[in-house]
Wavefront OBJ file of the C-alpha trace (Angstrom):
o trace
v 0.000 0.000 0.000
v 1.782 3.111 -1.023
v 1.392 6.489 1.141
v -1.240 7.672 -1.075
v -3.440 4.724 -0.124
v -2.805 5.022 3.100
v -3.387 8.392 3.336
v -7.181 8.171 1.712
v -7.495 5.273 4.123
v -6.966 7.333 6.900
v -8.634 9.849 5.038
v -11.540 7.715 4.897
v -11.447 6.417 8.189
v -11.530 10.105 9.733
v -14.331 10.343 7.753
v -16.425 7.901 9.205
v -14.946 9.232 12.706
v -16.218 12.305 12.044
v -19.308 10.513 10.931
v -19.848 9.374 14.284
v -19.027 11.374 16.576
v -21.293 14.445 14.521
v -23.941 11.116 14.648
v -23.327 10.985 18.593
v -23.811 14.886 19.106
v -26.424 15.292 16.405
v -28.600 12.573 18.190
v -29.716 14.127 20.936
v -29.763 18.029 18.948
v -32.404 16.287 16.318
v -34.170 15.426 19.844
v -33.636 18.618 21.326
v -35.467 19.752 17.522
v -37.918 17.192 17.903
v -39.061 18.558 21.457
v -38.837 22.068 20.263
v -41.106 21.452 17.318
v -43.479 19.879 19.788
v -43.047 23.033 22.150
v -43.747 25.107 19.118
v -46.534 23.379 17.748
v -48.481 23.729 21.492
v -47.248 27.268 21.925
v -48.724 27.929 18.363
v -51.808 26.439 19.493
v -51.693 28.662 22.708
v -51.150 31.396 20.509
v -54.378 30.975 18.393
v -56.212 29.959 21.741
v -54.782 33.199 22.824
v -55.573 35.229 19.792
v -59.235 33.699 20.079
v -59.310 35.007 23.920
v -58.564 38.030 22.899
v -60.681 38.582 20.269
v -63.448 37.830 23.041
v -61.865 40.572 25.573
v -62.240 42.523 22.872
v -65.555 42.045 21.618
v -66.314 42.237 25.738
v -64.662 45.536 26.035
v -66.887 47.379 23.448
v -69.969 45.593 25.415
v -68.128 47.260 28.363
v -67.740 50.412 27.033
v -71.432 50.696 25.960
v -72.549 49.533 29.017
v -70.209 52.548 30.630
v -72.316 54.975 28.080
v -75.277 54.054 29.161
v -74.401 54.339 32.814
v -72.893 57.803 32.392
v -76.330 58.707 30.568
v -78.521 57.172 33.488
v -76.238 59.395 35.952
v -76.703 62.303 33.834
v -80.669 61.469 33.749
v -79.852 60.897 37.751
v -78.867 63.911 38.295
v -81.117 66.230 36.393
v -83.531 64.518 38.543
v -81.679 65.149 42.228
v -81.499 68.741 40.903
v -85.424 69.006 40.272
v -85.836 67.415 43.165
v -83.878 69.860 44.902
v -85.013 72.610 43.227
v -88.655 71.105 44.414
v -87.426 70.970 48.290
v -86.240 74.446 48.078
v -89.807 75.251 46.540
v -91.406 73.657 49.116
v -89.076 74.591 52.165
v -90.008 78.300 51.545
v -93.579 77.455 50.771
v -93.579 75.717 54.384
v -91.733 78.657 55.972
v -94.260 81.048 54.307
v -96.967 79.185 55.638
v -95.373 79.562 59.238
v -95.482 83.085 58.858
v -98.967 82.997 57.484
v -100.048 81.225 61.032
v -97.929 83.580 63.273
v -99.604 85.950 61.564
v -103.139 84.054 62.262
v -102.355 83.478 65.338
v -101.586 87.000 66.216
v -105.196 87.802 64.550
v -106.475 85.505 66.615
v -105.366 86.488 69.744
v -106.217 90.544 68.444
v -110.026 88.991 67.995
v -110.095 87.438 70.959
v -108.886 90.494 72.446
v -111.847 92.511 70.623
v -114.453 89.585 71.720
v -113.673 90.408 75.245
v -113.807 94.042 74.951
v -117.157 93.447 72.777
v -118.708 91.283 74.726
v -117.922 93.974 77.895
v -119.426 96.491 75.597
v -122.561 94.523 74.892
v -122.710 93.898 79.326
v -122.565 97.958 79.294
v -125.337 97.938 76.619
v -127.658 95.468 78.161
v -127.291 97.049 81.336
v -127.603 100.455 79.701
v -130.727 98.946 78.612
v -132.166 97.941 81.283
v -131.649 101.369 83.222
v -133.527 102.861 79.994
v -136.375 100.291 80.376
v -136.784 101.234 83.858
v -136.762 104.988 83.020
v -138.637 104.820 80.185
v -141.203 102.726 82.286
v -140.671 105.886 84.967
v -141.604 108.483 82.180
v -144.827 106.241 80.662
v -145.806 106.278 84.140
v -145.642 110.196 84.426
v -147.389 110.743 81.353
v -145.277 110.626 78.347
v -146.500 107.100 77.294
v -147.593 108.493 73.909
v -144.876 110.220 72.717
v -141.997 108.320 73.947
v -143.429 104.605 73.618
v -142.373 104.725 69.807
v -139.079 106.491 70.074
v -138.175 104.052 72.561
v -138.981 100.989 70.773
v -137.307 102.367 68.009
v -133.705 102.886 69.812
v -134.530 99.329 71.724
v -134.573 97.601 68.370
v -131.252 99.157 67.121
v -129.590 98.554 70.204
v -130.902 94.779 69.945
v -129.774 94.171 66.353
v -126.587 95.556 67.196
v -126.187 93.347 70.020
v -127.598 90.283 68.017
v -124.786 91.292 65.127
v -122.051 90.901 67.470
v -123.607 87.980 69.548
v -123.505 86.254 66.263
v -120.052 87.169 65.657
v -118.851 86.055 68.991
v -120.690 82.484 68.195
v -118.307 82.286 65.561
v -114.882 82.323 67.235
v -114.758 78.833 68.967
v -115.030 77.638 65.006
v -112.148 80.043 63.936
v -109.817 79.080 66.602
v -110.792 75.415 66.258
v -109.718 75.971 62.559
v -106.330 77.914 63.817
v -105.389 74.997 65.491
v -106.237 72.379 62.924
v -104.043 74.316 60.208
v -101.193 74.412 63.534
v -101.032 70.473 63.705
v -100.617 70.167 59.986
v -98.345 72.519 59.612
v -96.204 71.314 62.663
v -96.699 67.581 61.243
v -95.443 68.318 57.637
v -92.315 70.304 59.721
v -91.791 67.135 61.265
v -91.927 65.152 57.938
v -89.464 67.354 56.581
v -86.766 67.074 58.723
v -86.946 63.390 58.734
v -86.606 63.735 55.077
v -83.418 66.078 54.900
l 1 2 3 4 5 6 7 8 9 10 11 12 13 14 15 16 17 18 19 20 21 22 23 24 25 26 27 28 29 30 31 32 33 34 35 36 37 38 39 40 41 42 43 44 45 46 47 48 49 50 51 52 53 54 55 56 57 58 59 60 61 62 63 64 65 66 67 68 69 70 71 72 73 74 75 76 77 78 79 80 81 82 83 84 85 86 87 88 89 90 91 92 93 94 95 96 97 98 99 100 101 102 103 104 105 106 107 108 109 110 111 112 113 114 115 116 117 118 119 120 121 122 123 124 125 126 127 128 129 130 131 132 133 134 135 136 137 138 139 140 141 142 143 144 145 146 147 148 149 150 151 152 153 154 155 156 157 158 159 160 161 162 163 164 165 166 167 168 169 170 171 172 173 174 175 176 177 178 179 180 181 182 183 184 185 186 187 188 189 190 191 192 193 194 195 196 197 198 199 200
């Protein structure tokens, strides 16, 4: 065998050598390959399973959103309505304040009336006995002989003392209703006050 022989057997046997040993280490890198395709593969299918999740969020998102819409436009409705019903309260708190002044004001009346009732009715005691002394002198002067002239003028001033006394009589019948009505109007009043402050 001359050196070139030798040399393409050695050639040839480095070869196969060389063979092997990139055999031995290629082994476990078309494993390594293998596995990663197999990681790939399921990470591509995560991917799409991701991609199809999203998609979802998404389409959840914009159902969001226009659920967020139409909350903001029931606040906004929500709120125009707190303001009218504020604006209501207001109404109604000075309404109810009004009114209080309106019975303070009654109630002053009232008390000026009953005032006046007194003094009338002390006035129509003065009358009737003012009466009564000009019954017994007109009774004095029929008996000295002025029955004819004096009977008619005396019946005449008796009857407009008596219809002014029946006038305020029938005024005076009417108070018990007025302050009965005073009151009524004072409950109510004092009962809505009530209902008002548990409301605020």
């Amino acid at each position: 065998m001359d050196n070139e022989q030798l040399l393409l057997s050695i050639e040839n046997m480095m070869d196969r050598m060389l063979e092997h040993k990139l055999q031995m280490h290629l082994e476990p890198i078309k494993k390594d390959i293998a596995e990663l395709k197999v990681r790939v593969t399921r990470l591509e299918a995560d991917v799409a399973e991701l991609k199809r999740d999203v998609v979802e969020l998404k389409k959840d998102v914009v159902k969001l959103n226009k659920d967020i819409a139409g909350l903001k436009d029931e606040m906004l409705s929500l709120d125009a309505r707190m303001t009218n019903m504020e604006y209501k309260f207001d109404v109604l708190t000075r309404e109810v304040s009004q009114l209080k002044d309106n019975i303070i004001d009654l109630t002053g009346r009232t008390a000026s009336l009953e005032k006046s009732s007194q003094r009338t009715n002390t006035k129509l005691e003065s009358m009737e006995k003012s009466l009564q002394e000009q019954g017994e002198r007109i009774k004095k002067i029929e008996i000295i002989h002025l029955e004819n002239n004096l009977i008619p003028r005396v019946n005449h001033i008796e009857s407009c003392y008596m219809s002014t006394f029946e006038r305020y009589k029938a005024y005076n019948d009417r108070l018990p209703e007025l302050f009965a009505t005073v009151s009524n109007v004072s409950r109510t009043v004092q009962t809505h006050s009530e209902k008002l402050k548990k409301i605020s």
